[in-house]
DSSP file (Angstrom, degrees, kcal/mol; ACC not computed):
  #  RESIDUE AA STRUCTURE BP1 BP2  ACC     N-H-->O    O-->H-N    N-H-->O    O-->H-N    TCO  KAPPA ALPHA  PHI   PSI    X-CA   Y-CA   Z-CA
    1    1 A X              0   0    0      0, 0.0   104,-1.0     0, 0.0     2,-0.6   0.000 360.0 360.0 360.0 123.9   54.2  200.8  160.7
    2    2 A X  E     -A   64   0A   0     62,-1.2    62,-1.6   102,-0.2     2,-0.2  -0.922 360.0-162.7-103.0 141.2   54.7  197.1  161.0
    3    3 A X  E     -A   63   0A   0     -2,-0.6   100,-2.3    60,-0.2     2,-0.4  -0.503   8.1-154.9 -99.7 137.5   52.4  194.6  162.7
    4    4 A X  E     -AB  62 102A   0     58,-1.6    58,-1.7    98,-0.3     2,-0.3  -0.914  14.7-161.8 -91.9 134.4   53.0  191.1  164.0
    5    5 A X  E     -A   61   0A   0     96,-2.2     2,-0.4    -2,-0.4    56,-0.2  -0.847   8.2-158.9-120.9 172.9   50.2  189.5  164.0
    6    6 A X  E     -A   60   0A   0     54,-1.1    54,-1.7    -2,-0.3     2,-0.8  -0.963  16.2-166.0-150.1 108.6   49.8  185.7  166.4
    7    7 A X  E     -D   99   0B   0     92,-1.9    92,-1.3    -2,-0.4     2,-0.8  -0.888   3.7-160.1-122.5 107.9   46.9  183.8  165.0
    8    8 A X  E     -D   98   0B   0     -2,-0.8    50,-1.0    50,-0.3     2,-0.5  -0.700   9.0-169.6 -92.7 130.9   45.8  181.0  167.3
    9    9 A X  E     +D   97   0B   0     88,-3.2    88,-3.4    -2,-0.8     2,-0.3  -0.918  43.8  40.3-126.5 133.9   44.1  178.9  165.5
   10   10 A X  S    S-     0   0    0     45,-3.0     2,-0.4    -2,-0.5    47,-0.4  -0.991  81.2 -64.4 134.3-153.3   41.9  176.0  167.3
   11   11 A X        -     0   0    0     -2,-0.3    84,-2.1    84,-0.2     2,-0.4  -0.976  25.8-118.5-136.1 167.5   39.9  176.1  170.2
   12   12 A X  B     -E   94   0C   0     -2,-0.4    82,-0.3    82,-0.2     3,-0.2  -0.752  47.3 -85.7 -58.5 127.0   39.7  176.4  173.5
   13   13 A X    >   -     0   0    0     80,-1.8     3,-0.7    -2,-0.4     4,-0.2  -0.319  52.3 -88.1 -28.0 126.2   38.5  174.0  175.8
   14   14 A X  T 3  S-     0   0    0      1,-0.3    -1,-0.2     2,-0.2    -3,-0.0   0.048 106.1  -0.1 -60.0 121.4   35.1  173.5  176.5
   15   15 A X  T 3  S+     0   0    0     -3,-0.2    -1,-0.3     4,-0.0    -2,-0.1   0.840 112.6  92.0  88.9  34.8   33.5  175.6  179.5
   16   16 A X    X>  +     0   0    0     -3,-0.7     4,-2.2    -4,-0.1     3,-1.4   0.413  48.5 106.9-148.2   8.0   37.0  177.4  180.0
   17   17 A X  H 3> S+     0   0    0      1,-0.2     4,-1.0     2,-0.2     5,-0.1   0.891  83.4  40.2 -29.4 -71.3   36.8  180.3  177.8
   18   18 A X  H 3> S+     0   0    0      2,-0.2     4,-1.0     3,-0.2    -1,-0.2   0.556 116.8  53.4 -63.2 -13.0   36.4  183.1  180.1
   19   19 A X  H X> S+     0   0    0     -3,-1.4     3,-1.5     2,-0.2     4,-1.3   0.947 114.1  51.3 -76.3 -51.9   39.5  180.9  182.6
   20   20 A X  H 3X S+     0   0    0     -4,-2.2     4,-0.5     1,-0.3    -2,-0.2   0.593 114.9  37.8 -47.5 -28.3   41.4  181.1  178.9
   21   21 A X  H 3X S+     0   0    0     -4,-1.0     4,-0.6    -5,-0.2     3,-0.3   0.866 118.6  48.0 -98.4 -37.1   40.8  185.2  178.4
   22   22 A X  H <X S+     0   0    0     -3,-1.5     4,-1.9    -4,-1.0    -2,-0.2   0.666 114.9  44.5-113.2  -7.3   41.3  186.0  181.9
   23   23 A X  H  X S+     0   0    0     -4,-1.3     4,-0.5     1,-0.2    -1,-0.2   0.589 112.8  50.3 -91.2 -13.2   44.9  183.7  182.2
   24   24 A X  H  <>S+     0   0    0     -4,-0.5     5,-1.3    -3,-0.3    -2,-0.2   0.575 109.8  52.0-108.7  17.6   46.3  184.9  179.1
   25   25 A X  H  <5S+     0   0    0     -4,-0.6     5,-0.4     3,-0.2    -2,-0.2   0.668 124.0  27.4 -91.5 -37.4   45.6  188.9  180.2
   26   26 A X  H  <5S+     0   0    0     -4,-1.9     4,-0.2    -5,-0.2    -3,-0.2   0.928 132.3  37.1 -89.1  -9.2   47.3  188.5  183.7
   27   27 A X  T  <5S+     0   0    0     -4,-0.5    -3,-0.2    -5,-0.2    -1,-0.1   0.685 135.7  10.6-110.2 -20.8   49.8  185.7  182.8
   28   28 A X  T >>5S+     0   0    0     -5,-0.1     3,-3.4     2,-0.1     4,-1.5   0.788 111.5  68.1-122.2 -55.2   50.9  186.7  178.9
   29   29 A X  H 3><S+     0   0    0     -5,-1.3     4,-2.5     1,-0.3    -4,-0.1   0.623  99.2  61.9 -48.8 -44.0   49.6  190.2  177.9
   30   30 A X  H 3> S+     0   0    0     -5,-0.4     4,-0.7    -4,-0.2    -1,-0.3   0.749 106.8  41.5 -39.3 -39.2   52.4  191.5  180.7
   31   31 A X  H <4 S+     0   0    0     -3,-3.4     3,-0.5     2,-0.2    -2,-0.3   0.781 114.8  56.8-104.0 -26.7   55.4  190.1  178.8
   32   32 A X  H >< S+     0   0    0     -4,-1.5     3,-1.0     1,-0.2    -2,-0.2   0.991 103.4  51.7 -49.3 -51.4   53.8  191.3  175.5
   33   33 A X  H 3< S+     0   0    0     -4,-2.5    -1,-0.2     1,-0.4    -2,-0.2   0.511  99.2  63.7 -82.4 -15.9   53.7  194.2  176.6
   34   34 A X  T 3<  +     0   0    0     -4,-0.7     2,-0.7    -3,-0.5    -1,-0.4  -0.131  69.7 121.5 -68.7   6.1   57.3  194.2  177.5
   35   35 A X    X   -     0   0    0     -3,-1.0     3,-1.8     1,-0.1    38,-0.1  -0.823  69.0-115.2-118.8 116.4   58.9  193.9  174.0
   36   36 A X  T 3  S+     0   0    0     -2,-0.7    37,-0.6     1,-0.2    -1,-0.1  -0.142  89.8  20.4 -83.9 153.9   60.7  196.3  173.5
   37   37 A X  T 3  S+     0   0    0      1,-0.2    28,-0.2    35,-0.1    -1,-0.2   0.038  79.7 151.9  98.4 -14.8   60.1  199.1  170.6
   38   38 A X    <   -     0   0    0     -3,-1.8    -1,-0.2     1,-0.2    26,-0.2   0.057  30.0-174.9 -59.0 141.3   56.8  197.7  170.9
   39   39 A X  S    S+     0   0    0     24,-4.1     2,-0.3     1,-0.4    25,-0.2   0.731  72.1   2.1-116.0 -29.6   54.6  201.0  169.7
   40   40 A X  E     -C   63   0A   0     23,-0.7    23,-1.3     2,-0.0     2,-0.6  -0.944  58.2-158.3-151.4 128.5   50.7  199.1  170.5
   41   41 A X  E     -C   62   0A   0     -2,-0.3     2,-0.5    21,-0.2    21,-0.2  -0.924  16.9-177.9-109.7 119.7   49.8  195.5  171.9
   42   42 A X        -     0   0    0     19,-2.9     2,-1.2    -2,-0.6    19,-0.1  -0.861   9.6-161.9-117.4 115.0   46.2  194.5  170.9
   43   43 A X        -     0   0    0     -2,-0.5     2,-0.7    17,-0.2    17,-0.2  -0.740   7.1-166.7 -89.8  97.9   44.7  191.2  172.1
   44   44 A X        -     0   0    0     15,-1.6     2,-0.3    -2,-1.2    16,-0.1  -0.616   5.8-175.2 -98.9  91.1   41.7  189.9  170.2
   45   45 A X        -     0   0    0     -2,-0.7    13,-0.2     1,-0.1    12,-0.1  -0.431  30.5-111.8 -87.9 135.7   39.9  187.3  171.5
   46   46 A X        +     0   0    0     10,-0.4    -1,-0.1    11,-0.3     3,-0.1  -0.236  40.8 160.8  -8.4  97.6   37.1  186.0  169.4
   47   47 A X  S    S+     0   0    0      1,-0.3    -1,-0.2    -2,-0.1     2,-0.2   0.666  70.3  37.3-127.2 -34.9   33.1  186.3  170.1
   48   48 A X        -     0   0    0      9,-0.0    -1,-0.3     1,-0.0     2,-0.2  -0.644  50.9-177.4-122.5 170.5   31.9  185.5  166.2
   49   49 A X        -     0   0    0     -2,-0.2     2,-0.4    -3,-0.1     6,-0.1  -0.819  29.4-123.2-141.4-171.0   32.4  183.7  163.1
   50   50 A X        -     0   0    0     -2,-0.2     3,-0.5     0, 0.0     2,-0.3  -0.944  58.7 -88.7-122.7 159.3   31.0  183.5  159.6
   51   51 A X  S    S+     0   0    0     -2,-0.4     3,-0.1     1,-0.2     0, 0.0  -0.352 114.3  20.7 -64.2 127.4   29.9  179.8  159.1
   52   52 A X  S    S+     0   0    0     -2,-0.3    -1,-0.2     1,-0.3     0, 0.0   0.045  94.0 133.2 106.6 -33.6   32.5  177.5  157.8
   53   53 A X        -     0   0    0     -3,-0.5    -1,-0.3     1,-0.1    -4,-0.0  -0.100  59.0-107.2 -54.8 148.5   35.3  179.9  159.0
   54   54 A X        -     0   0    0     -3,-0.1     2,-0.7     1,-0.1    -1,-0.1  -0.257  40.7 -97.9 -73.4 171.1   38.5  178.5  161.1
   55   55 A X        +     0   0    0     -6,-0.1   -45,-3.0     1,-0.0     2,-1.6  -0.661  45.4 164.3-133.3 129.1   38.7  179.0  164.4
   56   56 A X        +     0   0    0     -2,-0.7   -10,-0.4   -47,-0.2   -47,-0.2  -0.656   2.3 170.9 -97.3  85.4   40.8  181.9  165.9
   57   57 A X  S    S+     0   0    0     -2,-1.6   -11,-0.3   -47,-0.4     2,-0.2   0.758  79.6  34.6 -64.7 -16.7   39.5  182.4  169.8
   58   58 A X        -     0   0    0    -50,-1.0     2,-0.4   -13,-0.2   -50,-0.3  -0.855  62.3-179.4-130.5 175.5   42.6  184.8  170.1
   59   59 A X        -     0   0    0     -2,-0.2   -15,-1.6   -52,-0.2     2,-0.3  -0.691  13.3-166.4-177.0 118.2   44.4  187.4  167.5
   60   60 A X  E     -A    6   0A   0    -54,-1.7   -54,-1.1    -2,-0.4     2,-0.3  -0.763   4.8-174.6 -98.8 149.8   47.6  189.3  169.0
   61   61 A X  E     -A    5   0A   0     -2,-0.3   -19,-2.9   -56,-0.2     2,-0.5  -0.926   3.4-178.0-146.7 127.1   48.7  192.1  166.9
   62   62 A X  E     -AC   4  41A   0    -58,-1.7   -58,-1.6    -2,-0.3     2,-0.3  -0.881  20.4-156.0-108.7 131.4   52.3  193.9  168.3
   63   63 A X  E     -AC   3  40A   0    -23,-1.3   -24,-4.1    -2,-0.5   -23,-0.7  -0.920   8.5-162.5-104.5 161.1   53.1  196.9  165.9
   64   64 A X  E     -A    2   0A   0    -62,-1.6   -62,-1.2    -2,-0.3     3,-0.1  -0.868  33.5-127.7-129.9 147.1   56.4  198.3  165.4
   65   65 A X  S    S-     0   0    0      1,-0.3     2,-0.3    -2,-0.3    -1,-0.1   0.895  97.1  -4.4 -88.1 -14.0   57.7  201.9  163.9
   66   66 A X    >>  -     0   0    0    -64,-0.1     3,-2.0   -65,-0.1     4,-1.1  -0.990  69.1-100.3-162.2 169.7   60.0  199.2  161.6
   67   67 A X  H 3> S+     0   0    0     -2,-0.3     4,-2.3     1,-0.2     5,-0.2   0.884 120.1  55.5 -58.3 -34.3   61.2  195.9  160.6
   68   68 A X  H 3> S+     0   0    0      1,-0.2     4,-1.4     2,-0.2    -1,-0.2   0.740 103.5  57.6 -76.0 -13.7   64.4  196.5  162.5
   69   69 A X  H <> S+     0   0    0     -3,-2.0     4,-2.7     2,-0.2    -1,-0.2   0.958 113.3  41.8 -76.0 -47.6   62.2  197.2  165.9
   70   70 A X  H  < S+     0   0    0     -4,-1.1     4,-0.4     2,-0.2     5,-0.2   0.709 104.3  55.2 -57.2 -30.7   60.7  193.8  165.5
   71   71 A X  H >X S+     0   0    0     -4,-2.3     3,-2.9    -5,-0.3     4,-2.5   0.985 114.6  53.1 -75.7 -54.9   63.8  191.7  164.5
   72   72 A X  H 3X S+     0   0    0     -4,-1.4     4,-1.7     1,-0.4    -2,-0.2   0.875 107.9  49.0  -1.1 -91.5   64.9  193.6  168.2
   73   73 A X  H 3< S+     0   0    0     -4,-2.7    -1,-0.4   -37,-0.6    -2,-0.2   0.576 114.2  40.7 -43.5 -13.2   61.9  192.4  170.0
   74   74 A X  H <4 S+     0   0    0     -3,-2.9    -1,-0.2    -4,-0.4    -2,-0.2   0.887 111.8  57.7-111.0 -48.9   62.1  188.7  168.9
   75   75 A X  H  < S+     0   0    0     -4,-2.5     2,-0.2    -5,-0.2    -2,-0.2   0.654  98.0  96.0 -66.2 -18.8   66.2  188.7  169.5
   76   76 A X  S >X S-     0   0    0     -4,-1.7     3,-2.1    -5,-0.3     4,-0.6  -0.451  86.5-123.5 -84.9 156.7   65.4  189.8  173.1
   77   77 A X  H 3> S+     0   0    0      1,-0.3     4,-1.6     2,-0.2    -1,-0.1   0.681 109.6  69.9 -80.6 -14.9   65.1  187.9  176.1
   78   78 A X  H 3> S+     0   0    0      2,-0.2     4,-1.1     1,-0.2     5,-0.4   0.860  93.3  67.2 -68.8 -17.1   61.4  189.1  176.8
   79   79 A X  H <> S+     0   0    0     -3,-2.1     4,-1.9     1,-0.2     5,-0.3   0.948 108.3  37.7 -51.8 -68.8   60.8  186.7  173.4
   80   80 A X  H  X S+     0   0    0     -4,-0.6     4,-1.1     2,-0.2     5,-0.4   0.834 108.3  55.8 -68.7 -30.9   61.7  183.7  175.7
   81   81 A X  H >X S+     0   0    0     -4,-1.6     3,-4.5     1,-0.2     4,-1.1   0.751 115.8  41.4 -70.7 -83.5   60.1  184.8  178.7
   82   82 A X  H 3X>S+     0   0    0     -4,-1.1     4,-1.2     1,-0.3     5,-0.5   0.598 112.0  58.0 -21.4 -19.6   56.2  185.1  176.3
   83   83 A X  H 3X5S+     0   0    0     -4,-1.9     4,-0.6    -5,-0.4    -1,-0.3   0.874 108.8  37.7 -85.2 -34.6   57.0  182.1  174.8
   84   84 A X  H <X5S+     0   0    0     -3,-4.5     4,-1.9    -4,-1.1     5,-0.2   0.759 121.2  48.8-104.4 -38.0   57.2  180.2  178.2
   85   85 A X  H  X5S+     0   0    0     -4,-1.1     4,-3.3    -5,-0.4    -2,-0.2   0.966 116.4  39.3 -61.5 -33.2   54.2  182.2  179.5
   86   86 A X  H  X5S+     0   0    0     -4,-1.2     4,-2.8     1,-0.3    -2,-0.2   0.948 111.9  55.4 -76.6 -41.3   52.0  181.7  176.5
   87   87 A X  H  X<S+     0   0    0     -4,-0.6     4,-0.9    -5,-0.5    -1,-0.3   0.961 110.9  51.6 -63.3 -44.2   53.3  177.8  176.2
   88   88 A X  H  X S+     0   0    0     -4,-1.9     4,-0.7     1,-0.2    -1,-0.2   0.910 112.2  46.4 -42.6 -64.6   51.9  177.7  180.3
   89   89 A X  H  X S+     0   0    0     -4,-3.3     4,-1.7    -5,-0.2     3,-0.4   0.807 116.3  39.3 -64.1 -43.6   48.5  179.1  179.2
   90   90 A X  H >X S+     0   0    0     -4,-2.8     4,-2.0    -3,-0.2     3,-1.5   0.959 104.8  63.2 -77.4 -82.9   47.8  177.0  176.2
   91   91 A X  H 3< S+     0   0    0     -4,-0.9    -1,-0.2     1,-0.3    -2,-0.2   0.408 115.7  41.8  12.8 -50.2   49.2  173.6  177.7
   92   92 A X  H 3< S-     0   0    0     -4,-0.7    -1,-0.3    -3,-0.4    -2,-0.2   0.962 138.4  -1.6 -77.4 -66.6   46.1  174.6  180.1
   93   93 A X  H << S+     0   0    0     -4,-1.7   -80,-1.8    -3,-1.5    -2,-0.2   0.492 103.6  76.9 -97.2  -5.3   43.5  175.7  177.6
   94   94 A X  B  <  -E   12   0C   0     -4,-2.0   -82,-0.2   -82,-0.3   -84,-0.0  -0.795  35.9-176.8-122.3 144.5   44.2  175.8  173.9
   95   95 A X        +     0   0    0    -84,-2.1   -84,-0.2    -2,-0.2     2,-0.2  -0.421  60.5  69.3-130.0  81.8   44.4  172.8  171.3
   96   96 A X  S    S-     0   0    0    -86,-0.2     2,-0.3   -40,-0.0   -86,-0.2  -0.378  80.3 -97.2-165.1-156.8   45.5  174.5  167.8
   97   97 A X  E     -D    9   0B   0    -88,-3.4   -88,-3.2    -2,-0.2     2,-0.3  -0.780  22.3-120.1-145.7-176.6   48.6  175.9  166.7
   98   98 A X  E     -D    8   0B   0     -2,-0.3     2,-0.3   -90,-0.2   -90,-0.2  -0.920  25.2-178.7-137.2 130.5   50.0  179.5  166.4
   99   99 A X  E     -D    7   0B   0    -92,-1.3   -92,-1.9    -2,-0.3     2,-0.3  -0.720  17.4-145.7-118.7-178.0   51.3  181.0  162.8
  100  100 A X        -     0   0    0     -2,-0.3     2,-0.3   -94,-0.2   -94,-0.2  -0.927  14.7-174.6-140.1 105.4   52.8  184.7  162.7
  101  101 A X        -     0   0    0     -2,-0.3   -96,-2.2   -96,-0.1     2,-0.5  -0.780  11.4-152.4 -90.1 141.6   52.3  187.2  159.7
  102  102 A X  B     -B    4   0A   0     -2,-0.3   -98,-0.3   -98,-0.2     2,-0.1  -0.991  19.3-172.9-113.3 150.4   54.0  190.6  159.5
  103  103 A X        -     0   0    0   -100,-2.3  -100,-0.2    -2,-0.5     2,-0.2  -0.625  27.2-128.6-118.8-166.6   52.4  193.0  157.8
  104  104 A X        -     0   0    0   -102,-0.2  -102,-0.2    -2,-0.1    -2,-0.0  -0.720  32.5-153.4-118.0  84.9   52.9  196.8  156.4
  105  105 A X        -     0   0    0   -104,-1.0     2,-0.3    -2,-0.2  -103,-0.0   0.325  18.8-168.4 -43.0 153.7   50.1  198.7  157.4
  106  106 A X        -     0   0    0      2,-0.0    -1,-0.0     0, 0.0    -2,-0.0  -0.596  27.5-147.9-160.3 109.5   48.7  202.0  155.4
  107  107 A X        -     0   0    0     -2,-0.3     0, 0.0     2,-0.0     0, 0.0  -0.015  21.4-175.4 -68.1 156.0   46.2  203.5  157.9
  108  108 A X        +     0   0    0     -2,-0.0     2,-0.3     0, 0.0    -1,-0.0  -0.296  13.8 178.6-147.8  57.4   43.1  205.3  156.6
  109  109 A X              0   0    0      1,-0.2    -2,-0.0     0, 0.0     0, 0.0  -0.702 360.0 360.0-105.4 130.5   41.3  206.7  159.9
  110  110 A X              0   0    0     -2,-0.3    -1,-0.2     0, 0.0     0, 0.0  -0.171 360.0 360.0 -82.4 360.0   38.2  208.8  159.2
């Protein structure tokens, strides 16, 4: 399985946390969720940190059954539509940047 991962890295604005979780589950989480091939979307917003540690208030993870489902999803017009939702939602609350990793998972569930 491969993963995309969205690491926003920065903060939120102050006293707008809860506006920031609850705009980017009805306004982005919808067009995630939309990408097609997409096999899980998990949105992970941030409650701790270890001291010193950057800070990531959100972590998206998309998984995929392969690389060729993902290159799909990005090539598709639902890319442009997230892109314009998420860029709506930050504009509002977020001051950071966004990187993107893919990974290869190898699961071990106990």
């Amino acid at each position: 399985m491969i993963t995309r991962y969205a690491l926003f890295e920065g903060q939120v604005q102050a006293g707008q946390t809860d506006a920031f979780r609850a705009a980017v589950l009805a306004e982005i989480l919808p067009k995630w969720n939309a990408f097609p091939g997409a096999l899980a979307v998990r949105v992970c917003f941030a409650n701790e940190r270890d001291d010193g540690a950057p800070e990531f208030p959100l972590i998206l993870a998309i998984s995929y059954p392969d690389r060729l489902a993902v290159d799909t999803a990005l090539a598709s017009s639902v890319r442009a539509e997230a892109k314009a939702a998420t860029e709506s939602v930050l504009a509002r609350y977020f001051t950071g940047r966004i990187h993107h990793h893919i990974t290869e998972a190898h699961d071990s569930v106990l």
